[in-house]
N, C-alpha and C positions, 0 to 999 in steps of 0.2 A: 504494500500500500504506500502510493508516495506520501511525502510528509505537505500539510495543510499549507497554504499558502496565507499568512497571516499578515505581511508588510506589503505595502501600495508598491508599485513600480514608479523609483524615484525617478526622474526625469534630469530635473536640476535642482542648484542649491545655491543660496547667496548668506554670507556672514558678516556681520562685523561685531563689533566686541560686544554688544546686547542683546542682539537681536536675530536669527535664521527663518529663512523664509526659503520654502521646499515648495518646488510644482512637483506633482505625481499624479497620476493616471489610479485610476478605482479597477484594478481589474473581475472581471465578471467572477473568473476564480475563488476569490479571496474567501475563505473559510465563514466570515460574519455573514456573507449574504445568505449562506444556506439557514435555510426556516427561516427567516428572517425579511421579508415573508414570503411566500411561496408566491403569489398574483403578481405581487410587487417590489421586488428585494432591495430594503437600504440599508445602507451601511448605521448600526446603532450607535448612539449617542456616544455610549457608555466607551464605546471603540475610538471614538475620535478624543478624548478626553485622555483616554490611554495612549493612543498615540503621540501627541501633546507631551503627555508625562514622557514617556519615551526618550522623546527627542531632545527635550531638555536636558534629564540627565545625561545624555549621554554627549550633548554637543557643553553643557554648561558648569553645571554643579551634582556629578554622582553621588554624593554622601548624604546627599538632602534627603527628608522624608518627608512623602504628604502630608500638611498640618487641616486644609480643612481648603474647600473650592466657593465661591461665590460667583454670582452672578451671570450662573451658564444660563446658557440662551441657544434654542435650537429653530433657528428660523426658514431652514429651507432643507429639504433631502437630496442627500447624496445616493446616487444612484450608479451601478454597473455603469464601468465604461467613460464614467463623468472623469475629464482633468480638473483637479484640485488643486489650491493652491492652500499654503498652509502659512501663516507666521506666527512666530514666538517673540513676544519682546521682554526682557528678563532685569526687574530692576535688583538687583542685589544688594542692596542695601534695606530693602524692606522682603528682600526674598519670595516678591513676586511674581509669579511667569500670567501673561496675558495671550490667550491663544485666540485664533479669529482662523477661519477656514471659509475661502471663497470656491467659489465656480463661476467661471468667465469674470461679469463686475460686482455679481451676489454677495453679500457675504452669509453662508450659510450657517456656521454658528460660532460660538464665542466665550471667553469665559475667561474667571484669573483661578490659579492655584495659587496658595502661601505654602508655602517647605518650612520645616526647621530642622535645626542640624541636629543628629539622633542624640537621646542621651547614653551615657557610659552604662548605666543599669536600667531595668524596668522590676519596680516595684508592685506586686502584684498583691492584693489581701483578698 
């Protein structure tokens, strides 16, 4: 059985020191569209917030943990086959990342994560 196809097909990539901004292609493949729904397959929220998370750590700050999300907003569906455009803008000093995901001039949805840096112990009672 091949293995699931779970990351967009990156296309291109722009950086500067705050901010990355990724076009990528939705391939019809990609693992989230199955059930998801059967008439009509998009891509879920919950996926693009993870991709987000993703990308950040790994282009910004790895050691971070999710502290808590605000003000997501899901204003248009992503569908098989759509080119996406994704950016991240990361202020580190309040440890915010702002994602926003277009299609052509859409923007289809949006949102900030806060991180914070893990603690040494967790105390459990």
């Amino acid at each position: 059985m091949p293995e699931p196809i779970v990351w967009p097909k990156i296309r291109w990539r722009k950086r500067d020191r705050q901010s990355l901004t990724v076009g990528f292609k939705l391939l019809r493949e990609l693992a989230y569209f199955e059930g998801h729904f059967a008439d009509c397959p998009i891509l879920p929220g919950v996926v693009q917030i993870h991709w987000a998370a993703l990308l950040f750590l790994h282009e910004f700050e790895s050691g971070l943990v999710l502290q808590r999300m605000e003000v997501i907003k899901f204003k248009r569906l992503l569908l098989p086959e759509m080119e996406v455009k994704l950016r991240l803008d990361y202020d580190p000093a309040r440890l915010r990342l702002k994602f926003c995901y277009f299609a052509g001039a859409w923007e289809t949805s949006s949102g900030r994560l806060y991180w914070a840096r893990p603690c040494s112990s967790i105390h459990v009672r």
